[in-house]
C-alpha beads as a LAMMPS data file, in Angstrom:
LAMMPS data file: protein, C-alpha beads

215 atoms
214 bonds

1 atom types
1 bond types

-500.0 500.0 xlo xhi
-500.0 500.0 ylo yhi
-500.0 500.0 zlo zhi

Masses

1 110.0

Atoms # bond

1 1 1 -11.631 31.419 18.250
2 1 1 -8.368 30.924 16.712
3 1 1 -8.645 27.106 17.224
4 1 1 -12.158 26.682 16.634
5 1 1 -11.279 28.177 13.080
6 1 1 -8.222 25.698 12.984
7 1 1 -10.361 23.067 13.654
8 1 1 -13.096 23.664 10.662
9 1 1 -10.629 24.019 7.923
10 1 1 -9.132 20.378 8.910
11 1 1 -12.886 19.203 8.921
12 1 1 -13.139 20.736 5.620
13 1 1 -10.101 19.530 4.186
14 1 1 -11.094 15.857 5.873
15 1 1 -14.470 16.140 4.045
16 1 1 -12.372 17.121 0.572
17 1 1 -10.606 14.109 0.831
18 1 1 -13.712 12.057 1.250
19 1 1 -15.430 13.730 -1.315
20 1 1 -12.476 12.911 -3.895
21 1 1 -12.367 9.465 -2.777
22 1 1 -15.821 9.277 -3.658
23 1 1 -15.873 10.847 -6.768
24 1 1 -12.086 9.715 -8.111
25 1 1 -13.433 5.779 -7.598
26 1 1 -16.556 6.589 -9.374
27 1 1 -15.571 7.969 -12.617
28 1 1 -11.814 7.909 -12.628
29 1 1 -8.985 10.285 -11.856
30 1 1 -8.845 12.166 -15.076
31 1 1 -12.199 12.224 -15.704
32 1 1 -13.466 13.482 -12.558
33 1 1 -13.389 17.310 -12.346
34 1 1 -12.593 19.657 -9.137
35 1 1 -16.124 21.305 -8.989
36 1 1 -17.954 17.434 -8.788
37 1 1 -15.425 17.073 -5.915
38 1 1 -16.197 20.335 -4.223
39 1 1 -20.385 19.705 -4.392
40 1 1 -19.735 16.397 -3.175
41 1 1 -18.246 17.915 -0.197
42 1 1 -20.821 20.850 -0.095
43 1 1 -18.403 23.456 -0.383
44 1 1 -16.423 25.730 -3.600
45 1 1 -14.069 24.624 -5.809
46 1 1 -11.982 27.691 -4.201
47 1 1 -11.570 25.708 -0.926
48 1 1 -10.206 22.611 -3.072
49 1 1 -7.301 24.849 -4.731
50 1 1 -6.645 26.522 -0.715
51 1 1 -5.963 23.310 0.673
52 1 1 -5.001 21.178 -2.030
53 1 1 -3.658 23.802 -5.117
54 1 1 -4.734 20.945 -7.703
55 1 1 -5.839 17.926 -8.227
56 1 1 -2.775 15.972 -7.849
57 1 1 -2.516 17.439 -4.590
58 1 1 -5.850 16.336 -3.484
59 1 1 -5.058 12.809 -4.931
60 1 1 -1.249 12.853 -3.275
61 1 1 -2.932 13.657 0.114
62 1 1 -5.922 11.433 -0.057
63 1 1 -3.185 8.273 -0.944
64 1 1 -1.393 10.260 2.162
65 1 1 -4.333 9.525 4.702
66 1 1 -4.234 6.058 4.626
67 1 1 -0.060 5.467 3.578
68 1 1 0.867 7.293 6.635
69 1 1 -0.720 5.056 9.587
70 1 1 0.066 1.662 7.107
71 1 1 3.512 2.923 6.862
72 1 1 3.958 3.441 10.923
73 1 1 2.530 -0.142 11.372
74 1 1 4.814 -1.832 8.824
75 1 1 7.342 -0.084 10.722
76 1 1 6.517 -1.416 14.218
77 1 1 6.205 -4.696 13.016
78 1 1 9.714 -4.820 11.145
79 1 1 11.286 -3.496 14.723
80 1 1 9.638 -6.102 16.598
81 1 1 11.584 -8.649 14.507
82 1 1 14.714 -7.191 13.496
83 1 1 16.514 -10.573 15.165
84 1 1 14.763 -12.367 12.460
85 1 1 15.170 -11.754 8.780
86 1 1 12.064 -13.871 8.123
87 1 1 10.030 -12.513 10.494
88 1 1 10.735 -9.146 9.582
89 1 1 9.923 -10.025 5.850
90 1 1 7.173 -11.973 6.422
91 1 1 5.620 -8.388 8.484
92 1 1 6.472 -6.554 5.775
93 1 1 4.545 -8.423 3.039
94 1 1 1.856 -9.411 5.383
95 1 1 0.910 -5.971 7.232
96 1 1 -0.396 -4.535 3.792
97 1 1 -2.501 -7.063 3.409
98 1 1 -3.886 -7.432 7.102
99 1 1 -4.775 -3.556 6.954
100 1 1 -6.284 -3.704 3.319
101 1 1 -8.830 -6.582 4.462
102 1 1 -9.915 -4.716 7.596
103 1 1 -9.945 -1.133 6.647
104 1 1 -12.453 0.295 4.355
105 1 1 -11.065 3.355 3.217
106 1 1 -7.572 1.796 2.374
107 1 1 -8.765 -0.545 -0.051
108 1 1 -11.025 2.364 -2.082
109 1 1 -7.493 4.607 -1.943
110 1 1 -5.743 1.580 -2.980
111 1 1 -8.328 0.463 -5.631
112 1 1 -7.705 4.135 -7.157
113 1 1 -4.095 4.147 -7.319
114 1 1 -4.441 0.941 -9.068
115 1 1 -6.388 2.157 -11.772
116 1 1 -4.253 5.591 -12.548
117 1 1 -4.715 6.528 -15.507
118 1 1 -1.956 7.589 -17.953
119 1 1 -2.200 11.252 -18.194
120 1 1 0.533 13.532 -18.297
121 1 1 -0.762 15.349 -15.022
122 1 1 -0.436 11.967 -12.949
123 1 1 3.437 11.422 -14.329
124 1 1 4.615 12.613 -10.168
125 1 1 1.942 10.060 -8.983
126 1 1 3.432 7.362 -10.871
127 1 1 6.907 8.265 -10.224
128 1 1 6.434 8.358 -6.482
129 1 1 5.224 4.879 -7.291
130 1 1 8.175 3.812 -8.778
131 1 1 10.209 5.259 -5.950
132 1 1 7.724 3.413 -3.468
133 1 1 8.658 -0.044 -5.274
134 1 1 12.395 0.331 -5.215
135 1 1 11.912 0.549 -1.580
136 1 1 9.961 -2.400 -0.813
137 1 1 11.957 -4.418 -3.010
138 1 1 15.004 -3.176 -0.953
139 1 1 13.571 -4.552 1.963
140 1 1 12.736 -7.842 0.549
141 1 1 16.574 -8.455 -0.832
142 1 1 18.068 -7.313 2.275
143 1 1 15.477 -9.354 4.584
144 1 1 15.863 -12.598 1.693
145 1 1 19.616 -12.442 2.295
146 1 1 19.800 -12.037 5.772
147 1 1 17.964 -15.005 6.376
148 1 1 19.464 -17.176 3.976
149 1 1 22.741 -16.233 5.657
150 1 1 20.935 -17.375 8.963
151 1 1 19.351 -20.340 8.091
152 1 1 22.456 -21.121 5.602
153 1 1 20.019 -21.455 2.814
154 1 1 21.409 -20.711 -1.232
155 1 1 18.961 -18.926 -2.884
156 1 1 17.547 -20.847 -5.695
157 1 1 17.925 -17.012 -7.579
158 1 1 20.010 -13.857 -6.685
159 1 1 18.382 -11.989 -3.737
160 1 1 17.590 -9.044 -6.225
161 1 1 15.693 -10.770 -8.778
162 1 1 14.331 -12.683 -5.685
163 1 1 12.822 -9.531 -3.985
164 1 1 11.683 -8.332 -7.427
165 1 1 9.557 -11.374 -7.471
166 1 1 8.270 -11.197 -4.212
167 1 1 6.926 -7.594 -4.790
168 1 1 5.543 -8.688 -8.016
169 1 1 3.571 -11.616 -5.667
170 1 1 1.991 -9.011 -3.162
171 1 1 1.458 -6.092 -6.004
172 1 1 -0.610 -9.594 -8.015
173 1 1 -2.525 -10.301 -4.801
174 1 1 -3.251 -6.852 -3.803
175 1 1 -4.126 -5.462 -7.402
176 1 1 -6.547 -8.417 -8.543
177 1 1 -8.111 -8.840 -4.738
178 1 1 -9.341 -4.343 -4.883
179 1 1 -11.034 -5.098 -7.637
180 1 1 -12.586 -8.139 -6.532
181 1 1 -12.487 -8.571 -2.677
182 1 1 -15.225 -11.780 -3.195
183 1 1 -12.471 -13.821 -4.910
184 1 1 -10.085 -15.287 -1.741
185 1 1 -9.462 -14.198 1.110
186 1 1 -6.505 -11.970 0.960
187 1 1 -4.659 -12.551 4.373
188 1 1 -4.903 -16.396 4.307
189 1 1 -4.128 -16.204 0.546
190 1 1 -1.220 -13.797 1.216
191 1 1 0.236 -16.385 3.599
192 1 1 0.091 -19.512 1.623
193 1 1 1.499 -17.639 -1.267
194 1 1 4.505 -16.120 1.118
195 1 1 4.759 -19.847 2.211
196 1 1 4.817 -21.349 -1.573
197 1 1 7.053 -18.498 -2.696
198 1 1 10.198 -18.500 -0.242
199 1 1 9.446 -22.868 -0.044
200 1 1 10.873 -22.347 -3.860
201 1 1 13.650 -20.577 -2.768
202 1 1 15.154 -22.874 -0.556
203 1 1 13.868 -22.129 2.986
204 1 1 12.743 -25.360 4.996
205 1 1 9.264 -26.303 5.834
206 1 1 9.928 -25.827 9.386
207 1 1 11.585 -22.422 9.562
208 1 1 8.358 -21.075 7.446
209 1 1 5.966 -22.845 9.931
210 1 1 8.292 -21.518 12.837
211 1 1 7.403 -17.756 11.378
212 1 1 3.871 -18.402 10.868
213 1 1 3.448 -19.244 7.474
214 1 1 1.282 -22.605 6.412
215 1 1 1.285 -24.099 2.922

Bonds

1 1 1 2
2 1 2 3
3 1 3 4
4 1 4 5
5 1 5 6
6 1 6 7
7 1 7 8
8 1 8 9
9 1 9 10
10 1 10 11
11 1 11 12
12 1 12 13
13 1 13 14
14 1 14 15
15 1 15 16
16 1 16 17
17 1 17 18
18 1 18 19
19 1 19 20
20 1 20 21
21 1 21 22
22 1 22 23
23 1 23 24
24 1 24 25
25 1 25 26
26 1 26 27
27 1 27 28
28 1 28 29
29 1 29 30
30 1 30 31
31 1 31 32
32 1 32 33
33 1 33 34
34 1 34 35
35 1 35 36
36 1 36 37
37 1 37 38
38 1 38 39
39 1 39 40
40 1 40 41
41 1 41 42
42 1 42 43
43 1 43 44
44 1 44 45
45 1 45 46
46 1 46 47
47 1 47 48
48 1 48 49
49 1 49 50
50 1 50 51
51 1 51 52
52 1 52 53
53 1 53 54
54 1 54 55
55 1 55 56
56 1 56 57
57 1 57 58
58 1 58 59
59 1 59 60
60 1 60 61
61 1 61 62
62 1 62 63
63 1 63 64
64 1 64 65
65 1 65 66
66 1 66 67
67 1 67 68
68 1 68 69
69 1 69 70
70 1 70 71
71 1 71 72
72 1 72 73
73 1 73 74
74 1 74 75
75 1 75 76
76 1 76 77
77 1 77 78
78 1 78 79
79 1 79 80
80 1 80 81
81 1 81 82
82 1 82 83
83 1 83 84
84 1 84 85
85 1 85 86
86 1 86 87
87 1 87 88
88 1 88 89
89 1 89 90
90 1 90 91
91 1 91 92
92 1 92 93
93 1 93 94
94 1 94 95
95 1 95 96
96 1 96 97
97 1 97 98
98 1 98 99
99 1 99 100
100 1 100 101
101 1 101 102
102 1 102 103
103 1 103 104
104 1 104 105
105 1 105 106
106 1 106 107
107 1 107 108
108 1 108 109
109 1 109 110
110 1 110 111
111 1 111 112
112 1 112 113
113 1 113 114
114 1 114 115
115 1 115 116
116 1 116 117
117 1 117 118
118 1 118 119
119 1 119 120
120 1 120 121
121 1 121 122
122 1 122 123
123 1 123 124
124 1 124 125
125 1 125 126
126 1 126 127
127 1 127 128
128 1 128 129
129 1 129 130
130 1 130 131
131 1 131 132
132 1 132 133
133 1 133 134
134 1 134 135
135 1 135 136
136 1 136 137
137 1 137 138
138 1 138 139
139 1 139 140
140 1 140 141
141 1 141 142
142 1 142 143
143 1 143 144
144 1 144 145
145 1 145 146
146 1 146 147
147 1 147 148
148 1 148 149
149 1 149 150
150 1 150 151
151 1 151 152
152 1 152 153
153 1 153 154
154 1 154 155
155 1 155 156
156 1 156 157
157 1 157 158
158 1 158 159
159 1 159 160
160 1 160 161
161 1 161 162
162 1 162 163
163 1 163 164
164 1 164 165
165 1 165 166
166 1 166 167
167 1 167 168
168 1 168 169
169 1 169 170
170 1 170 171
171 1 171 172
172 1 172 173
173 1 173 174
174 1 174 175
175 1 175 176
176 1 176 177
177 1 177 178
178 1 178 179
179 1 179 180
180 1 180 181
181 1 181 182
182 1 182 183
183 1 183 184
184 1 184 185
185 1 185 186
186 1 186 187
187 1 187 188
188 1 188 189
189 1 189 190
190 1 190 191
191 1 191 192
192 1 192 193
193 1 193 194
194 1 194 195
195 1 195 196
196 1 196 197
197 1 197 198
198 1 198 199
199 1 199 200
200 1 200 201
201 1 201 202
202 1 202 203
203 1 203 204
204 1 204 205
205 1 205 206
206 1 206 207
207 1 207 208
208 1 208 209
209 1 209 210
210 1 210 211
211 1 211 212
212 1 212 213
213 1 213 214
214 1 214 215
């Protein structure tokens, strides 16, 4: 019995989460309230504040849902090519991108982050953001040095401002594609840019091509 009951408050708290996904990309995160969340779902805003507290919680777990599984396959892919600083940067800009075009639910959650609004109560949410971005970019520079160290390439910039670029490139392609997925078509865009974007730093033709980027 103990189980069963187990088992109906995750479906419940799964069916919150899709409720504020819902309702957060239709009228915005401020504006939305908890009780339009909790008739979405067909339950009371009680069961919301049990699971969740607020609604930054429900938001921080609903981004949760869909960061946790991209997260775990960025990090499989950056293992599989630790020998190669290129390789491993060229998963790490490219995964987000693969999962966004395929997956359905990660490009709504994405969509909503993107349009946060500025409200005092989402300061944490933007703030983990920040902290999210620092280490990304971390990965680029070290990744962006490595393999200019390997492939004796100089940087045509330092590796920081480098890496602070290269975010800037897949935050640009990500951003503009969630709100309009008709425009290009993110993964081959993704990889010409990558390709464009690391030709201008210095790396050759070839080694790009021999990671499996294309102009």
């Amino acid at each position: 019995m103990a189980r069963r009951t187990k088992q109906e408050a995750e479906e419940t708290r799964q069916s919150l989460l899709d409720a504020a996904e819902h309702v957060f990309g239709t009228l915005g995160v401020s504006t939305a309230t908890l009780d339009q969340i909790a008739e979405r779902a067909g339950t009371t805003r009680g069961a919301i504040q049990w699971h969740f507290k607020d609604k930054v919680g429900l938001l921080e777990a609903m981004l949760e849902r869909v960061s946790a599984p991209m997260r775990e396959r960025i990090r499989e892919q950056i293992e599989a090519n630790l020998s190669e600083p290129l390789m491993l940067l060229v998963a790490a800009f490219f995964e987000p991108l693969r999962i966004l075009a395929r997956d359905e639910r990660s490009r709504n959650v994405v969509a909503i982050v993107t349009r946060l609004e500025f409200s005092p109560e989402l300061a944490q949410m933007r703030e983990q953001r920040a902290l999210s971005l620092q280490s990304t970019v971390g990965t680029f520079g070290d990744a962006l040095r490595s393999g200019a160290r390997v492939h004796g390439v100089k940087l045509a910039v330092p590796g920081a401002l480098a890496a602070q670029g290269l975010y800037a490139l897949l935050r640009g392609l990500i951003d503009a594609w969630v709100v309009h997925p008709q425009a290009y078509d993110l993964r081959r865009t993704g990889r010409a840019a990558l390709f464009a974007y690391l030709r201008g730093l210095g790396f050759e033709e070839a080694t790009l091509r021999g990671c499996g980027l294309r102009p």
